[in-house]
C-alpha positions as CSV (number, residue, x, y, z in Angstrom):
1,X,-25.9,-110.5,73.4
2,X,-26.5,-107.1,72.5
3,X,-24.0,-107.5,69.6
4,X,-26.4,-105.8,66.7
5,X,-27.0,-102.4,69.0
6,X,-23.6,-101.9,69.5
7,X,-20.9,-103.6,66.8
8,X,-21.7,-103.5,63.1
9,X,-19.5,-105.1,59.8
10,X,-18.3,-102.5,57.4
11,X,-21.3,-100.1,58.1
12,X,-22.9,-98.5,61.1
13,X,-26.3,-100.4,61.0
14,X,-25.2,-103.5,59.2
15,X,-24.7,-106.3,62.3
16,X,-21.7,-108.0,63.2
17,X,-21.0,-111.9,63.3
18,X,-17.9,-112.1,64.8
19,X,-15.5,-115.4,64.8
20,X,-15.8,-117.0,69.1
21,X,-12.2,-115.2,69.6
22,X,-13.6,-111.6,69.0
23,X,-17.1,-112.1,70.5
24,X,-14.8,-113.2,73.6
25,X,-13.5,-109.4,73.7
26,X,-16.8,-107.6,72.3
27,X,-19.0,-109.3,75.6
28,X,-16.3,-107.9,77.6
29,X,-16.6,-104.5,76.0
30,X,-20.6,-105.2,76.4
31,X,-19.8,-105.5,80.2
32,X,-18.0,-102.2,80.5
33,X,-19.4,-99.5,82.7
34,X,-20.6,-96.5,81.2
35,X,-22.6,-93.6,82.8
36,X,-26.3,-95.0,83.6
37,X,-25.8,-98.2,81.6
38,X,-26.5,-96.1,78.5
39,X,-23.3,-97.8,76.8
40,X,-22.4,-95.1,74.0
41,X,-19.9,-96.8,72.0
42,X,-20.5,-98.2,68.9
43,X,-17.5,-100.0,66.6
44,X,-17.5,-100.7,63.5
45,X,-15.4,-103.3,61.8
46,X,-14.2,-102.3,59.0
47,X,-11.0,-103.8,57.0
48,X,-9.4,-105.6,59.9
49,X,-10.1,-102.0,62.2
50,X,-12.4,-101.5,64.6
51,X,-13.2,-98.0,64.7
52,X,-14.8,-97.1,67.7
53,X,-17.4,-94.3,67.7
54,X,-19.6,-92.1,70.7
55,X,-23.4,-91.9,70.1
56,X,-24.1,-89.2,71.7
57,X,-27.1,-89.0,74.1
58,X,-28.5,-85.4,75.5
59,X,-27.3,-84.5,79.2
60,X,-24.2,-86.1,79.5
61,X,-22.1,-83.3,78.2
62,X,-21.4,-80.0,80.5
63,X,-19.1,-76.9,81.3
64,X,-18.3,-78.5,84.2
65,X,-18.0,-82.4,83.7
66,X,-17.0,-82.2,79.7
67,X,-18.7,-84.9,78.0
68,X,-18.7,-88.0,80.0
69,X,-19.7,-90.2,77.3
70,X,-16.1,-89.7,75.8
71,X,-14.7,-91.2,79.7
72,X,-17.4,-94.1,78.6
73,X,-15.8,-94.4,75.4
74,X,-12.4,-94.9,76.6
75,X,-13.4,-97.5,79.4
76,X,-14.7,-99.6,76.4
77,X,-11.9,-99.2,74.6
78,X,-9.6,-100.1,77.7
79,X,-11.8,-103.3,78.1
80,X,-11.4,-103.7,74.1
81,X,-7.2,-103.9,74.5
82,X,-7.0,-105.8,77.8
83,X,-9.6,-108.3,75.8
84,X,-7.0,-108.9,72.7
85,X,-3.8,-109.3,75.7
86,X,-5.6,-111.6,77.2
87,X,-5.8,-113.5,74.1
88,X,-1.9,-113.3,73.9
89,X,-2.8,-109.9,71.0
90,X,-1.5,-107.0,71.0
91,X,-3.5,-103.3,70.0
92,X,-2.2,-100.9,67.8
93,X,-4.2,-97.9,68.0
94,X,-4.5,-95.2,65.7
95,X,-6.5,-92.0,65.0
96,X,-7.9,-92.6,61.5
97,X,-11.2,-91.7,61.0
98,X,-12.7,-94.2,57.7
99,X,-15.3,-91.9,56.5
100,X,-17.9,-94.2,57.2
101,X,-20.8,-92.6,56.9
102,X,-22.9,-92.5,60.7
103,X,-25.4,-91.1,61.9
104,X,-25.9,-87.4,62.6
105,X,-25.4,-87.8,66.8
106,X,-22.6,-90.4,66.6
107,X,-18.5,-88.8,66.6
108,X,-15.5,-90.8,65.3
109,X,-13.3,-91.2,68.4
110,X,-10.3,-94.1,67.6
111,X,-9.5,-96.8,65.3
112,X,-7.8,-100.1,66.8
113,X,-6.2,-103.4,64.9
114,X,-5.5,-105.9,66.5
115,X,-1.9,-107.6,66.1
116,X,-0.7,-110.9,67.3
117,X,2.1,-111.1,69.5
């Protein structure tokens, strides 16, 4: 698993352990297409949030397509929330940036905690 590229604990760089139950939904976030496999989401988990975030590779952003990373971001995200239902969770999803501090080519996008039913 790809787990320390792509989800971190509290801080962006700082790995994440999750319990079997998350790293369940994370693999099937790791799984979700993204434009040439470059996968640019990155969440953080951070006081019982997962704050999602775009790291932002050169190329993928246009006039004419606007920035298809973002269209990567949200396919991780839907995979994110249909990983929690099929656990019998629910999502609630807000738009809260944390501050955390990230790296200069990385943008805050969403925010999601997951409930149970």
């Amino acid at each position: 698993m790809r787990f320390p590229v792509l989800f971190f604990e509290e801080e962006w760089g700082q790995p994440l352990n999750p319990d079997d139950a998350m790293a369940e939904v994370l693999e099937m976030v790791r799984w979700a297409p993204s434009a040439v496999n470059k996968q640019p989401w990155r969440i953080v988990h951070r006081d019982g949030m997962y704050h999602f975030y775009e790291k932002k590779d050169r190329g993928y952003n246009s006039d004419v397509t606007g920035d298809l990373q973002k269209i990567d971001v949200g396919i991780a995200l839907s995979h994110f929330i249909m990983g929690l239902e099929y656990q019998g969770k629910k999502a609630e999803v807000k738009i809260q940036d944390p501050g955390i501090k990230i790296p200069a080519d990385a943008e805050y996008i969403v925010s999601v905690m997951e409930t149970d039913t």
